[in-house]
C-alpha positions, 0 to 999 in steps of 0.5 A, spaced: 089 185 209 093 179 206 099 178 208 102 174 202 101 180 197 107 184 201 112 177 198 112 172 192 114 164 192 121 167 190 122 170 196 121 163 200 128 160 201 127 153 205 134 151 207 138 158 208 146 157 208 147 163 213 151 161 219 151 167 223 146 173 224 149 177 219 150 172 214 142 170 215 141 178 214 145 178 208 142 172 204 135 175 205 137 181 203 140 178 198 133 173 196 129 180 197 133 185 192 129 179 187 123 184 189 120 190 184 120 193 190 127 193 192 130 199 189 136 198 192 138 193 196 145 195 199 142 201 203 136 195 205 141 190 208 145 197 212 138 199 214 136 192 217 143 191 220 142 198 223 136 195 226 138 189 228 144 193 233 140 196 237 136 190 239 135 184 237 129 182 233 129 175 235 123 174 239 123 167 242 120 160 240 126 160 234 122 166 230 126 173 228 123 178 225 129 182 222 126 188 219 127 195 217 123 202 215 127 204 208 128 209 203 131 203 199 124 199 197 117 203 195 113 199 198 112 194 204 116 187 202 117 180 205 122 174 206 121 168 209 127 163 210 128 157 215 135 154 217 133 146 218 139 147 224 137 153 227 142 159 228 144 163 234 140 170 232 140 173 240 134 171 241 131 173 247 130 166 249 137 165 248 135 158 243 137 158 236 132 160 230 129 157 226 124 161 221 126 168 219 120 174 216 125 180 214 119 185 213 122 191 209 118 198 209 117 205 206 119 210 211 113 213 210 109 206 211 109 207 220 102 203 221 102 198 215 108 197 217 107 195 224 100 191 222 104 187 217 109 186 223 104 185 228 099 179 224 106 176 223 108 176 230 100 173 232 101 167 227 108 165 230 105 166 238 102 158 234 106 152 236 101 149 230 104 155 226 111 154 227 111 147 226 107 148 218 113 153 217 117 147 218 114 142 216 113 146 209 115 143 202 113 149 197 112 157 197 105 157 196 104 153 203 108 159 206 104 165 203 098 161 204 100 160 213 101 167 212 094 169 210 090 165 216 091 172 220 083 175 217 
């Protein structure tokens, strides 16, 4: 499964404005309601916020994995977005995060939805990864990370 058919380059923000944790749900939100997948992106951004209050999807290693399982898209959909100064998310490591995935899913989409999340998490356990993402100039070198998982 490649990953980068669940996004498109104008779902790629390189240098998010958000501060805070739910400001960076909102501007992903935001760049993921430009999807034809996104049928409504208000109960998507109560959907993912809902999520994020029961515990923290920030996993460590300045990653965050917001995501939710929704009536609001019909059909998987992923964001990227990257803050150069990292914003505090309550990661599990207590470190700023600074590479963002918000993976929105079907409700009815349970183990498409945890393989997507899964192969994303495998690509983030690289340092080399990490830093690609960081160090990317274009869309096409984010979606392109995001297939190396076979």
């Amino acid at each position: 499964m490649k990953l980068s058919k669940f996004s498109e380059e104008n779902l790629i923000t390189f240098n998010l404005s958000a501060t805070s944790k739910d400001d960076v749900i909102k501007e992903l939100v935001d760049a993921i309601s430009n999807s034809d997948t996104v049928k409504d992106s208000e109960q998507l951004l109560k959907d993912v916020q809902e999520r994020e209050n029961l515990v923290t999807t920030g996993v460590g290693y300045g990653v965050a994995f917001p995501h939710a399982k929704t009536r609001a898209v019909k059909g998987i959909v992923i964001a990227f977005g990257r803050s150069t100064d990292g914003i505090d998310f309550d990661a599990m490591d207590h470190k700023p995060v600074k590479l963002f995935f918000l993976i929105a899913a079907p409700e009815d989409a349970i183990g498409a939805h945890l393989n997507v999340m899964a192969r994303l998490s495998f690509l983030m356990k690289s340092e080399e990864n990490r830093e690609k993402l960081l160090e990317a100039v274009s869309p096409g070198d984010v979606l392109t990370l995001m297939d190396k998982v076979d």
